[in-house]
C-alpha positions in Angstrom: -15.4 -16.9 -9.8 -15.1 -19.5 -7.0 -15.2 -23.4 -7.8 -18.8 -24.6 -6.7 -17.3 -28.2 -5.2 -15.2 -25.8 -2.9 -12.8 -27.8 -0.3 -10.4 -27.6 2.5 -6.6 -28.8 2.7 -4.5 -28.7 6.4 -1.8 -27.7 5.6 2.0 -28.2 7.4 4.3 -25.0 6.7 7.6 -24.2 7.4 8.1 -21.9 9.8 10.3 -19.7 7.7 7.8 -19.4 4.9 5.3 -18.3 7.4 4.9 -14.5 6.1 4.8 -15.6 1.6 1.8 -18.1 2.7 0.2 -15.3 4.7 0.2 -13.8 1.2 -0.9 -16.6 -0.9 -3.2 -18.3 1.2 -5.7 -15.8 0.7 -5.1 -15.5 -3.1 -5.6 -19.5 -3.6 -8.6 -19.3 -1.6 -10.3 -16.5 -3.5 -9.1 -17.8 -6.9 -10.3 -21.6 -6.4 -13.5 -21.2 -3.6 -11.0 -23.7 -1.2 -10.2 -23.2 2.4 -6.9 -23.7 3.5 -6.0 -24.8 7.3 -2.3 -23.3 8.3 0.2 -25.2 10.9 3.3 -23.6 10.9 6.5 -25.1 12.6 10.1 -27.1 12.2 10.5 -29.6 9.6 11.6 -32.0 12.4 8.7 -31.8 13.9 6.3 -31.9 11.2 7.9 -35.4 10.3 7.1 -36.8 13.2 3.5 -35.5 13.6 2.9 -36.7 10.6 4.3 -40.6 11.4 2.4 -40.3 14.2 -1.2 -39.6 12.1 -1.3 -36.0 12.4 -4.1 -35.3 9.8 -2.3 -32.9 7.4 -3.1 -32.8 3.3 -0.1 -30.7 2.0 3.5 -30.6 3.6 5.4 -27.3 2.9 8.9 -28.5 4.4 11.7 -26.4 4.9 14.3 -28.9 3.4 13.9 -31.4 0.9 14.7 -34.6 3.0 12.1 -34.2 5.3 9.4 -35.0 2.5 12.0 -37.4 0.3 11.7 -39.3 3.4 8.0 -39.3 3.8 7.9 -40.5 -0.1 10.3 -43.4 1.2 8.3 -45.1 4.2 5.3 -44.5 2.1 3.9 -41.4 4.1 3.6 -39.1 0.5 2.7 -41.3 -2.6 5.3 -40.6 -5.2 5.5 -38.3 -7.9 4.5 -35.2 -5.8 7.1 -33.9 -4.6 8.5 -30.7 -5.6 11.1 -27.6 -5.2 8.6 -24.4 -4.1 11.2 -22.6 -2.9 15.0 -21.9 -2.0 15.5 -20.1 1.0 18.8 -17.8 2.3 19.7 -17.5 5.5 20.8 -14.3 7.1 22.7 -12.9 10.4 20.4 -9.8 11.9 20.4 -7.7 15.0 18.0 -4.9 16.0 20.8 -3.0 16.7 22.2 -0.7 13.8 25.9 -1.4 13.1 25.3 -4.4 15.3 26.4 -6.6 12.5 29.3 -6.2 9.2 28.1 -6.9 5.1 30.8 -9.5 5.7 29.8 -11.0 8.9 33.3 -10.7 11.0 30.9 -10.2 13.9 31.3 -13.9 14.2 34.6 -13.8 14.5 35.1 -11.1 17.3 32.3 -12.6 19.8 31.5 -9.5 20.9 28.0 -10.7 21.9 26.6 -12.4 25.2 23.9 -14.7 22.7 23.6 -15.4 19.2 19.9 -17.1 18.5 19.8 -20.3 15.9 17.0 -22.7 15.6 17.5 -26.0 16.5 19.7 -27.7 14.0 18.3 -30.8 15.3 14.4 -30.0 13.9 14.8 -26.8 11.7 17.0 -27.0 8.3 17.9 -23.1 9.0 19.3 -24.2 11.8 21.9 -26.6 10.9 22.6 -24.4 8.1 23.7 -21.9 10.5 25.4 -24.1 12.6 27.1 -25.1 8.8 28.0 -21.7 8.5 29.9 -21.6 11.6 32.0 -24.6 11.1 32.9 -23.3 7.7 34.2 -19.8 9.1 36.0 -22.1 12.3 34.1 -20.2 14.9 31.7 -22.9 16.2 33.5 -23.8 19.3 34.4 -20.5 20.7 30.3 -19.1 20.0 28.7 -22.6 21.2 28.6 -21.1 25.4 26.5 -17.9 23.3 23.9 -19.8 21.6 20.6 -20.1 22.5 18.4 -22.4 20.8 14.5 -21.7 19.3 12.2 -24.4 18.3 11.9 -23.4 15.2 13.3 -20.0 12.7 10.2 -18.1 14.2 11.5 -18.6 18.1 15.1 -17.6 16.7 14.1 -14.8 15.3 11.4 -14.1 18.4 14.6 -14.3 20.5 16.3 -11.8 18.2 13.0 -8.8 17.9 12.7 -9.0 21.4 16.4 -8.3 22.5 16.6 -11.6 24.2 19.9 -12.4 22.0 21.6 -9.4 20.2 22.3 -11.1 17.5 20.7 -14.4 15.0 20.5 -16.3 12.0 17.3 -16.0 10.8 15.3 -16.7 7.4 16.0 -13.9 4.9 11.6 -14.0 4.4 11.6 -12.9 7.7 13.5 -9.8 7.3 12.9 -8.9 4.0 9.9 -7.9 1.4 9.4 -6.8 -2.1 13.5 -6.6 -2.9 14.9 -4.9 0.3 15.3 -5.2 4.1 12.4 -4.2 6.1 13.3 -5.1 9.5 15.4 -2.4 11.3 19.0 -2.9 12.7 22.1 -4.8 10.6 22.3 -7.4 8.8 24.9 -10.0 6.6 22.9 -11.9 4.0 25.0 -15.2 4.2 26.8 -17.0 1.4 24.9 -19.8 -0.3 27.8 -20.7 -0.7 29.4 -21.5 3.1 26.2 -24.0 3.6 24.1 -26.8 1.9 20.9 -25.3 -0.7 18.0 -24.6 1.5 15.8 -26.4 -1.0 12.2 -26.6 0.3 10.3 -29.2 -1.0 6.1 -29.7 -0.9 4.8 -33.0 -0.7 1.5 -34.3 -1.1 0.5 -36.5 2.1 -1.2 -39.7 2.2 -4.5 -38.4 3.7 -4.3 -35.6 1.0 -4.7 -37.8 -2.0 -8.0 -37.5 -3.7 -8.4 -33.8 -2.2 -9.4 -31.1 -4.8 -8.3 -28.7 -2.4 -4.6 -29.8 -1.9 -3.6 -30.8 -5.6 -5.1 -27.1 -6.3 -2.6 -26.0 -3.9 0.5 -27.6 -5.3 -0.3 -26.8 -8.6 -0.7 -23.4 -7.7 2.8 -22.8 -6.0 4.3 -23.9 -9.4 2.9 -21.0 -11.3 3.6 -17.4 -12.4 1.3 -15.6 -10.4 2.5 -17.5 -6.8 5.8 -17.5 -7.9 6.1 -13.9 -8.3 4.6 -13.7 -4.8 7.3 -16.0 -3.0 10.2 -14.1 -5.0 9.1 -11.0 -3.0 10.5 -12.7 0.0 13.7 -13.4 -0.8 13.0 -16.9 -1.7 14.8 -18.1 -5.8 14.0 -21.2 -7.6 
């Protein structure tokens, strides 16, 4: 049964979480009678849109400083903020064998262009460019790289053969426990870069809206939980 006082929430989400709340969004809004608005893009960017007055409810970040940082400069009111989601990143190429279960593609550099986000705007990004550091092969790739806005143009870059190789969002490449984009992949150690932690924020202009405190109580339970699992994502 749909609430009678029904609402609406804009929402800002990561660009890596863009297939889960594909899922979801349609679940909340038949559950609760509220109508979500969807923005996806870089954490970077949603930070400064939203110092600027951009008039989002609900900040689904994909890092947990972006929205720790909003809380500080008084952006988010306090006690809002929360973990939805860890995220993993992964190396893929369309190309079968393309890429080794250990990732020594790195190594060789036996690419013309490798696809990252910008490390500058997207947290998946400077992950990657973490990873790199830690396996000491960030100099000798840095002439290969080419940069997206955001984990959806790296991955773009990657799907349409622009770059043979990338570090994308493992929710981009994988659904309901296995891979289900074609070529070769290396899931990356969580342990060769920082926790992806994703935090969701309530926003200033989102206090007082049914809509948006339904949301973020609804990413905490079970049923959207189980949901966000399917895409790779742990808690």
């Amino acid at each position: 049964m749909t609430a009678v006082h029904a609402g609406e929430a804009t929402v800002a989400v990561a660009a890596n979480f863009t297939a889960p709340m594909a899922r979801l969004a349609p679940v909340f809004e038949q559950a609760t009678g509220h109508r979500l608005v969807l923005t996806h893009g870089a954490a970077g960017k949603f930070y400064a849109q939203i110092r600027n007055g951009a008039p989002f409810d609900v900040l689904l970040s994909s890092d947990d400083e972006t929205p720790a940082r909003l809380e500080r400069e008084g952006l988010a009111p306090p006690q809002t903020r929360f973990t939805y989601a860890i995220g993993r990143l992964v190396l893929w190429s369309t190309q079968p064998g393309r890429v080794d279960a250990q990732g020594a593609v790195l190594r060789r550099g036996d690419f013309a262009r490798l696809a990252i986000a910008n490390p500058k705007v997207a947290p998946y990004g400077a992950a990657a460019v973490e990873v790199m550091e830690r396996l000491g092969v960030r100099a000798a790739l840095a002439p290969k790289i080419v940069q997206g806005d955001s984990i959806t143009q790296a991955w773009q870059f990657v799907a349409t053969g622009n770059a043979e190789l990338g570090f994308v969002a493992l929710s981009q490449v994988w659904k309901d426990g296995r891979f289900v984009a074609a070529g070769s992949q290396w899931l990356v150690p969580a342990t060769l870069h920082a926790p992806l932690r994703q935090d969701a924020v309530l926003l200033r202009r989102g206090q007082g809206n049914a809509a948006a405190e339904a949301l973020l109580a609804y990413l905490r339970s079970d049923a959207a939980r189980r949901i966000i699992r399917a895409y790779g994502y742990e808690f």
